[in-house]
C-alpha positions in Angstrom: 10.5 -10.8 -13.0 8.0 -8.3 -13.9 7.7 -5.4 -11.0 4.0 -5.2 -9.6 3.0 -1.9 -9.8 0.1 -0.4 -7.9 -1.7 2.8 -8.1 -3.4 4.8 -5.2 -3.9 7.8 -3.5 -1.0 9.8 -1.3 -1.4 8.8 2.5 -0.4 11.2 5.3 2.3 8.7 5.9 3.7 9.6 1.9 4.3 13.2 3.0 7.9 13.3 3.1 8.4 10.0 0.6 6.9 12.0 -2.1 8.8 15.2 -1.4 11.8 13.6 -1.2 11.1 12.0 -4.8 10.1 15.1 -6.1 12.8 16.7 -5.3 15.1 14.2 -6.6 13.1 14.5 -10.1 13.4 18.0 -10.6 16.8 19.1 -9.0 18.3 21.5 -11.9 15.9 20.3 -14.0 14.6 23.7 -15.1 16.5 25.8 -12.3 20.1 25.3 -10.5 18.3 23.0 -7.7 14.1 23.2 -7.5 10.8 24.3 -6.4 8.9 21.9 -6.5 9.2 20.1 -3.8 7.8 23.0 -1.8 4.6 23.3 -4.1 3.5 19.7 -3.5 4.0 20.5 0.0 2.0 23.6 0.3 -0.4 22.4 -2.7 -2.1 19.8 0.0 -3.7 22.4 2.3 -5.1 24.9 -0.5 -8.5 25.3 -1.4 -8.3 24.0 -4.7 -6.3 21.0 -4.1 -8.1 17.5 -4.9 -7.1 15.0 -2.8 -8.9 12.5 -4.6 -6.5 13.2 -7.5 -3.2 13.5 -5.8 -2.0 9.6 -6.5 1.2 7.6 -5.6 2.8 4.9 -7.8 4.5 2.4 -6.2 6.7 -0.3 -7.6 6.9 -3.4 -5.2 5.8 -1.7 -2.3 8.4 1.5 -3.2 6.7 4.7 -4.0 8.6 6.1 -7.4 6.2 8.4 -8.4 3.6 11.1 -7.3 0.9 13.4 -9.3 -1.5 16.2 -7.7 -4.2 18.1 -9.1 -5.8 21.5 -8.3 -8.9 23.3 -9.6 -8.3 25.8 -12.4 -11.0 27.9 -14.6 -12.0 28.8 -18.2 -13.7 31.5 -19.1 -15.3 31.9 -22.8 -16.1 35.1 -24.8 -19.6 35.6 -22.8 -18.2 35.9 -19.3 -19.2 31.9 -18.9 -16.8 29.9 -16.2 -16.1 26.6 -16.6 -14.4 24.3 -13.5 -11.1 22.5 -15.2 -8.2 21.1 -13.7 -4.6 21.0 -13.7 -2.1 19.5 -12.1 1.4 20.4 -10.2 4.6 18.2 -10.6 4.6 14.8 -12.4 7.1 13.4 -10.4 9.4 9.9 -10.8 12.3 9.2 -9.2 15.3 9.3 -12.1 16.3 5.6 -11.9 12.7 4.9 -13.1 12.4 7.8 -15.7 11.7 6.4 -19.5 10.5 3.3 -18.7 6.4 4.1 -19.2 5.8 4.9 -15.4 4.6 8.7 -15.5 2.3 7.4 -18.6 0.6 5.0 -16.6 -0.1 7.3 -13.7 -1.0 10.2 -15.6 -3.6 7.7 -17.7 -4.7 6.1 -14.3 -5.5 10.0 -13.2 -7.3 10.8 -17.0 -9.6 8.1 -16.0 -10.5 9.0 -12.5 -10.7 12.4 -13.1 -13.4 12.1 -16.1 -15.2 9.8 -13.3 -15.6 12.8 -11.3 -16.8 14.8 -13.7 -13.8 16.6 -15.2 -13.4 17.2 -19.2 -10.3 19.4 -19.5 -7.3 19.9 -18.2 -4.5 22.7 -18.9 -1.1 22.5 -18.0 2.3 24.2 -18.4 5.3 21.8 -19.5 7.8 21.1 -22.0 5.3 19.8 -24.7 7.5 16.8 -25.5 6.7 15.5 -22.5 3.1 16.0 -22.7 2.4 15.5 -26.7 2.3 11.5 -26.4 -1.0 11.8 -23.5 -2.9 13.6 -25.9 -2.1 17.4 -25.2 -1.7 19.8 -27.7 -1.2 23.4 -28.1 -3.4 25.6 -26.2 -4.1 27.9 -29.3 -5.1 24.8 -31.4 -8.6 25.0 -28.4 -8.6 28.6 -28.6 -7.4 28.9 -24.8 -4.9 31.8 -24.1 -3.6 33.2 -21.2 -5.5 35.7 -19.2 -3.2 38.5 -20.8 -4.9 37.0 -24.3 -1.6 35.5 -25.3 -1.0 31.7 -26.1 2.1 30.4 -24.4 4.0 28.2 -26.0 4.3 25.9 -23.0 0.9 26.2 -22.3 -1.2 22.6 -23.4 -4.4 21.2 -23.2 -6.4 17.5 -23.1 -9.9 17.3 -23.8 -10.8 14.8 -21.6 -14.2 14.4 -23.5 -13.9 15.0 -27.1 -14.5 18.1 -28.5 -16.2 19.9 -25.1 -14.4 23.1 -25.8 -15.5 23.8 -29.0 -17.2 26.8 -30.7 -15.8 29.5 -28.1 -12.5 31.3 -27.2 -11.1 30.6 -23.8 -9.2 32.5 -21.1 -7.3 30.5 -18.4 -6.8 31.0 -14.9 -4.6 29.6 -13.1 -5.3 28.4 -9.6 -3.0 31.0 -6.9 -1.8 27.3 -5.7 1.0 27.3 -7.9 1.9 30.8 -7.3 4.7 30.0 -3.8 7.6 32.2 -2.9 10.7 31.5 -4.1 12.5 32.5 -0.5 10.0 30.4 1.4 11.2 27.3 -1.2 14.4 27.9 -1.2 14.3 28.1 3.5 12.3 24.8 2.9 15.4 22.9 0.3 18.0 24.3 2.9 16.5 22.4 5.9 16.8 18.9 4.1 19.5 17.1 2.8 21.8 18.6 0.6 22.5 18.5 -3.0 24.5 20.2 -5.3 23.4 22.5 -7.3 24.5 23.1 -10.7 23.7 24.3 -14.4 22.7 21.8 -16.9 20.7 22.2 -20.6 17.3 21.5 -19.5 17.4 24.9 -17.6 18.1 26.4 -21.2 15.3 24.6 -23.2 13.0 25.3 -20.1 13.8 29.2 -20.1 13.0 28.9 -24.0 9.6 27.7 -23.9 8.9 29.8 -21.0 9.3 32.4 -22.3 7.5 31.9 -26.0 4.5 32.7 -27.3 2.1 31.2 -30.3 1.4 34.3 -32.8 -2.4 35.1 -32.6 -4.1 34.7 -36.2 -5.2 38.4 -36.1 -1.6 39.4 -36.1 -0.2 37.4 -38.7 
């Protein structure tokens, strides 16, 4: 029988549900254990947070998967800032990873977004995850990094065609994502425990992380 799935967005009452998922998504993922967790739960109460783009997936009444978005910037070669977004953790629980639900959600939260009046979006990911929604390298739109580089896990989605066209872009990152690491790891140790260990991921991760694009004036 075909699951009923339902889209909509994160109630108080979804707190702890979708921290406890996103945990469970992420543990040594990219790190031995995770973060991010403790971003979606300091992410609701900043400034740049959008509550009408932090959504829930649920699968027969069970909530499997989460996505929030914050406020981010661009700014072109004259000085020009343009509003974008991005968003934190895409988060499914692993017994319902590669099976088409983070695709739906992420789609369902293109569409609203654009509906608010949102064109781009820039994130930081392993692009293999990303490539299939319609992101593509940063440097391909001429957005870099505020210290002019182009990160290799750095991506972007037009979310109207061709809207960042004819300029160079700088990107700046909303201070949402920037969390301690000791206040995140006091915040993991007061819930249940899991082990942590080393897997692959954690190698790729530290790969991309840490590669750049060359610019075209260096080459």
């Amino acid at each position: 029988m075909e699951q009923r799935i339902t889209i909509r967005n994160e109630k108080t009452e979804d707190y702890e549900i979708v921290e406890k998922l996103t945990r469970e998504a992420f543990y040594n993922e990219y790190i031995p254990g995770c973060v991010e967790h403790y971003l979606v739960h300091t992410m609701r109460t900043h400034r740049d947070f959008i509550p009408e783009l932090d959504f829930v997936l649920e699968a027969d009444g069970k909530i499997i998967g989460n996505v929030m978005y914050t406020k981010a910037g661009l700014t072109d070669e004259n000085g020009r800032r343009k509003e974008i977004l991005t968003f934190g953790p895409v988060s499914i629980l692993p017994a319902y990873q590669r099976m088409g639900y983070g695709k739906r959600l992420l789609e369902h939260s293109f569409q609203e977004a654009v509906k608010l009046g949102y064109d781009t979006i820039v994130i930081f990911g392993i692009p293999a995850n990303y490539v299939g929604r319609g992101f593509k390298s940063c440097k391909k739109y001429r957005v870099s990094a505020e210290n002019g580089k182009y990160p290799a896990a750095m991506m972007v989605k037009e979310l109207i065609p061709h809207v960042l066209d004819g300029h160079c872009w700088r990107y700046q990152e909303s201070d949402s994502m920037a969390i301690s690491e000791e206040e995140a790891q006091r915040y993991d140790n007061a819930m249940e425990e899991m082990e942590k260990k080393y897997q692959p991921s954690q190698e790729e991760f530290y790969i991309m992380s840490h590669s750049f694009l060359e610019d075209d004036e260096e080459e």
